[in-house]
C-alpha positions in Angstrom: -31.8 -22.3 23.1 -28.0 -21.9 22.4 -26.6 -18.4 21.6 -26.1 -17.6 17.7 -23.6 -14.4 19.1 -19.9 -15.1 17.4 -17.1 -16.3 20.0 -14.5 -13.8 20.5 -11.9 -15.8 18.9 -14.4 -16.7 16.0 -15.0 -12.8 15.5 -11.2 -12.0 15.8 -10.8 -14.6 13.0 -13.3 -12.9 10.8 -11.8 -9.7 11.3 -8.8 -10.7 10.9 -9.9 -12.5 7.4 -11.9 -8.9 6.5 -8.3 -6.8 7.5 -6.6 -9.3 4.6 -9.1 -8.3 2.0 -8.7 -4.9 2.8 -5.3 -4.8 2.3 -5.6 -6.4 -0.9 -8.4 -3.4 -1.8 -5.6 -1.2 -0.7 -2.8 -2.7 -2.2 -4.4 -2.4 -5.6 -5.8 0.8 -5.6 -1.9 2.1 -4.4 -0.7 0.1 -7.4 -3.1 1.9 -9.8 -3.1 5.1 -8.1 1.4 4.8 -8.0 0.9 4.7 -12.1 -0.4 8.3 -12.6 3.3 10.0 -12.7 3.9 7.7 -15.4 2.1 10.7 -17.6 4.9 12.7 -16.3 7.7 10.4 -16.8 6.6 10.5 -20.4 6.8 14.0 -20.4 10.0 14.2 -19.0 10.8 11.7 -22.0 9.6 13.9 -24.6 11.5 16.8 -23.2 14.6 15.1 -23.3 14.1 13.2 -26.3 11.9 16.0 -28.7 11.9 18.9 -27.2 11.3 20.9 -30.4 8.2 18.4 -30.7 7.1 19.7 -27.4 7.3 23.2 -27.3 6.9 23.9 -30.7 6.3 27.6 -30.8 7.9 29.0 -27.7 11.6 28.2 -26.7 12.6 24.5 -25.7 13.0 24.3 -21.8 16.8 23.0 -20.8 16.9 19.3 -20.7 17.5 19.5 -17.2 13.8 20.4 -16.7 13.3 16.7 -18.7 15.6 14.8 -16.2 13.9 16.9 -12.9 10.5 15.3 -14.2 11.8 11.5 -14.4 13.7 11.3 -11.6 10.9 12.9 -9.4 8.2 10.8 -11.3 10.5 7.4 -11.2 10.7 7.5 -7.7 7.4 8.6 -7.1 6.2 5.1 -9.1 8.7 3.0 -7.3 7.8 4.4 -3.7 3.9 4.1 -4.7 4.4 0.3 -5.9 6.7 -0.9 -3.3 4.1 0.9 -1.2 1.6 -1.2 -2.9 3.6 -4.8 -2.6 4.2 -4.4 1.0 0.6 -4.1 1.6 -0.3 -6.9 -0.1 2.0 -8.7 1.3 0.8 -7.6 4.5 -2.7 -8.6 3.6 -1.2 -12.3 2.9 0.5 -12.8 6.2 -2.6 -11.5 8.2 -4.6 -14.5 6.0 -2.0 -16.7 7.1 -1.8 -15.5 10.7 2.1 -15.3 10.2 4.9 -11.6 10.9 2.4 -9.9 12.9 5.4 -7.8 13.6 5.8 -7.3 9.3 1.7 -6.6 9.5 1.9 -4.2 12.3 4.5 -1.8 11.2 2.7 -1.9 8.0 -0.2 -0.4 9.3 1.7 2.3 11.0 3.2 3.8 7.5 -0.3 2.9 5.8 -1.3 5.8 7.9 0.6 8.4 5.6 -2.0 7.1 2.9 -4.7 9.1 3.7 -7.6 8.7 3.3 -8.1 4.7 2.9 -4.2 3.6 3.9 -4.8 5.5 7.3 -8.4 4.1 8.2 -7.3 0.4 7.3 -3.5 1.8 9.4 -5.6 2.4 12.5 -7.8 -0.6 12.8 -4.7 -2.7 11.3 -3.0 -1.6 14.6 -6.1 -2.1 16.7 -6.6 -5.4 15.8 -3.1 -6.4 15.8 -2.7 -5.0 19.2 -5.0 -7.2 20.5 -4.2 -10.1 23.2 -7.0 -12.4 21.5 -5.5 -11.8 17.9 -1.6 -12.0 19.0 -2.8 -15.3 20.7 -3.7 -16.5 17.4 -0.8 -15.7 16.0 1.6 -17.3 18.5 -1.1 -20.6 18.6 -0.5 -21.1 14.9 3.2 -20.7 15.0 5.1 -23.6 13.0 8.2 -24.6 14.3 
């Protein structure tokens, strides 16, 4: 009776196909999750724009406060999407067995994400460290 137990390089493969998905997860929730200062960016906005509107029965704050709030919220968003690109990104070249280099330092700075960016940064760097999967990689190169 032959064995039904996955090959190693079949079970690399699916792993490899699950750590794509999983970046994709990740990818999208860090996009979603990268729009929440854009309630402060509209406050800043307000500030600067209206800020009688704002604070109508108490003194205005300077418009300084106003800028401090888009500047820190802009560059949270952008930081949080780029964030978010890259790890799709990453998620594509690990489908397409392609940069395993790209895919590997991505997992290390998914690992500042915590909770979900470091669990799928540590078994992205397992799996990517692995002879079987880096032999994949380089038998699938295209000249």
């Amino acid at each position: 009776m032959p064995s039904t137990s996955p090959t190693p390089a079949n079970q690399d493969v699916a792993n490899l196909n699950l750590l794509a998905v999983f970046h994709f997860v990740v990818g999208g929730l860090g996009f979603v999750c990268a729009c929440i200062p854009l309630i402060h960016l509209a406050i800043g906005i307000a500030i600067i724009v209206a800020p009688d509107r704002v604070f109508k029965n108490s003194e205005p704050a300077p418009v300084l406060v106003g800028y401090l709030f888009v500047i820190v919220a802009t560059l949270f968003i952008l930081v949080g999407w780029t964030a978010a690109i890259f790890t799709a990104v990453s998620g594509w070249m690990i489908k397409k067995r392609r940069r395993r280099m790209f895919s590997f330092v991505m997992g290390a700075v998914l690992c500042i994400f915590f909770p979900f960016g470091t669990v799928l940064g540590v078994f992205t760097l397992i799996l990517l460290n692995k002879e079987s999967v880096k032999a994949l990689y380089d038998g699938e190169r295209r000249p």
